[in-house]
C-alpha positions, 0 to 999 in steps of 0.5 A, spaced: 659 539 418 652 535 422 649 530 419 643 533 419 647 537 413 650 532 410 643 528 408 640 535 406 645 537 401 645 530 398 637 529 398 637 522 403 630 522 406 628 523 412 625 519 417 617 521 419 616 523 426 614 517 430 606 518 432 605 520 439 603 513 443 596 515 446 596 514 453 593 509 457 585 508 458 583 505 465 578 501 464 571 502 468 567 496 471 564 492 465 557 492 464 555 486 468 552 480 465 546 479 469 543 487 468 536 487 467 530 490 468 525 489 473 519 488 470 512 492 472 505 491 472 499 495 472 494 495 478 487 497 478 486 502 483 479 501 487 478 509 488 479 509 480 483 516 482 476 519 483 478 521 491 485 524 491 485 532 490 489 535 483 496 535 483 496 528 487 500 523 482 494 518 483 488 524 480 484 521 476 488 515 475 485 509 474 490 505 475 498 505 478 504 502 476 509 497 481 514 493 480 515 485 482 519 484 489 526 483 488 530 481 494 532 488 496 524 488 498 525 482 502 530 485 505 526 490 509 521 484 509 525 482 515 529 489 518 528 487 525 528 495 527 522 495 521 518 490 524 519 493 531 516 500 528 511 496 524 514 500 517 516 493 514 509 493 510 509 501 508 517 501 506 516 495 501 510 498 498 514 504 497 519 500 494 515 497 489 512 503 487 515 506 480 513 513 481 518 515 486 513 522 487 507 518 491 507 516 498 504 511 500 501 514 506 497 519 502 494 512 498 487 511 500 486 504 504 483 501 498 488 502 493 493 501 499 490 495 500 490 493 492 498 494 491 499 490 497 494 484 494 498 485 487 505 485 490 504 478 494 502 476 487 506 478 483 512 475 488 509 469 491 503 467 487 495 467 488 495 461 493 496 464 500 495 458 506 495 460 513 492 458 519 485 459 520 480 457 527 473 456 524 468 460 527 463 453 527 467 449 532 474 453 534 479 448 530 486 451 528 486 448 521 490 450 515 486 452 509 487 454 501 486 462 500 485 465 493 488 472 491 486 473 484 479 471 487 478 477 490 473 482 487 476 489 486 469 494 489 468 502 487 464 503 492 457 505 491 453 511 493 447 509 498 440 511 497 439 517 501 447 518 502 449 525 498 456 528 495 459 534 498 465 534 494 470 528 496 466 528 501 459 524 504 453 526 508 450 520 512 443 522 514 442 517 520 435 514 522 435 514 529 438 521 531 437 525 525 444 527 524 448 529 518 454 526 518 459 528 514 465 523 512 471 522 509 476 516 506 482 515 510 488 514 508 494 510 510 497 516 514 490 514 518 492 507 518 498 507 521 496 513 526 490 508 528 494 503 529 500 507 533 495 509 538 492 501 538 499 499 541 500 505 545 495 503 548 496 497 549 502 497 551 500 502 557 495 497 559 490 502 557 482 499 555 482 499 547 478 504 543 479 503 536 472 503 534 471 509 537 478 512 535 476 511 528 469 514 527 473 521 529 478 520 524 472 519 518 467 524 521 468 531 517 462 534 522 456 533 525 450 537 523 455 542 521 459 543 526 467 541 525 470 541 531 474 536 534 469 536 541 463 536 538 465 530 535 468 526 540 462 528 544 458 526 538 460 519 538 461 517 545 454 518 546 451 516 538 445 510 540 448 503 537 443 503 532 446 509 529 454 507 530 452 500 527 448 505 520 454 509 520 460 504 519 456 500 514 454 506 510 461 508 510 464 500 508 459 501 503 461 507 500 468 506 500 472 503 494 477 497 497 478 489 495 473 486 498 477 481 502 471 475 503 472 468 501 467 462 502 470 458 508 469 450 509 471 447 515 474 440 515 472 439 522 465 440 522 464 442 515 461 450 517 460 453 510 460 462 510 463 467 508 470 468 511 475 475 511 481 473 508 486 474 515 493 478 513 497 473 518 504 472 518 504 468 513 502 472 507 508 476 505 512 470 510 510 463 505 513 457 508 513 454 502 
């Protein structure tokens, strides 16, 4: 007879069936201790999203939201191959921008320009020192520029200029033409400036004036066709070249990047464009 059947017939208890051992969990990487948010900042769009086409993410949006430069930003700031094709800029912007829908090339140049201002701001501060040649004496000096100082402008329409759309006519006085013009972009940007260096690397005579009023005029008395306009803007008198590009700088909404200047050599005293050197997104200090 089994044993199993003697403890039966004598009512000796049995022992309770072990639990299953569960089985071992591999452990995942632990949540690092230095995870955090990077923190974002809204900027003021100059456009006021007034100019871009519906179904853009910036359509009458007023302002946009970006995120301070991390060091992964940085990075890019110094890709030799970024720097060489001149996308170091546009690939930090990008970066920095919280809506991955948003390209920066379809950006205005005012408002490409303010996220700009903003992320230099927010990485390195307002004070922005780099080296200037003063227009009085021809110095090279140092000097101090303030960026929170600079004046965001919505663009004014000017009297006898109309709205055709998103577009403007200029009526110039010389000539009688209407032109009609419309804002660039950064795509217009960097073509301008492909072209520029193209040029220059073939030694070949600089046109940027001429290539960036073809890039701006829609059409001229109503003729839109690239020949007409090339035609147009190589034989336009002086005065009307000169209207036409103040005009347009008035009617477009950007940063006004002017600040007083005063030279510690010969004490010259104007007003002076804030130029955008190495030193802006690369601060000694």
């Amino acid at each position: 007879m089994s044993v199993r059947n003697n403890e039966e017939r004598v009512g000796a208890r049995q022992p309770d069936a072990s639990p299953p051992i569960p089985p071992v969990q591999e452990q995942g990487p632990q949540p690092s201790t230095f995870s955090f948010v990077v923190p974002t900042e809204f900027v003021e769009l100059p456009s006021r999203g007034k100019y871009y086409a519906e179904g853009h993410p910036l359509h009458n949006e007023e302002v946009v939201e970006v995120k301070h430069m991390t060091a992964k930003e940085e990075d890019l700031l110094t890709s030799k191959s970024l720097l060489k094709k001149g996308l170091a800029i546009n690939r930090v912007l990008q970066s920095v921008i919280v809506n991955s829908n948003l390209d920066v090339d379809s950006l205005l140049v005012g408002d490409k320009n303010a996220i700009l201002i903003a992320t230099r701001i927010y990485a390195y501060g307002p004070d922005y020192q780099t080296n200037v040649s003063c227009p009085g004496c021809g110095s090279n000096a140092q000097h101090s520029f303030d960026l929170e100082g600079l004046e965001v402008e919505h663009g004014s329409l000017v009297e006898g200029v109309k709205k055709k759309g998103d577009n403007f006519i200029i009526h110039l006085p010389r000539t009688k033409v209407d032109v009609e013009v419309r804002l660039l972009n950064g795509q217009d940007e960097r073509y301008l400036a492909e072209a520029m260096s193209m040029k220059r690397k073939h030694n070949l005579p600089d046109s940027t004036l001429t290539d960036q009023l073809r890039l701006f005029i829609v059409s001229v008395n109503e003729y839109s066709d690239s020949q007409s306009i090339t035609a147009f803007v190589e034989g336009m008198p002086a005065s009307d070249s000169r209207y036409l590009r103040n005009t347009y700088e008035k009617l477009v909404p950007n940063i006004n990047m002017t600040q007083n200047f005063i030279c510690s050599n010969c004490d010259y005293d104007a007003e002076m464009e804030v130029p955008l050197s190495a030193d802006f997104f690369w601060p000694k200090q």
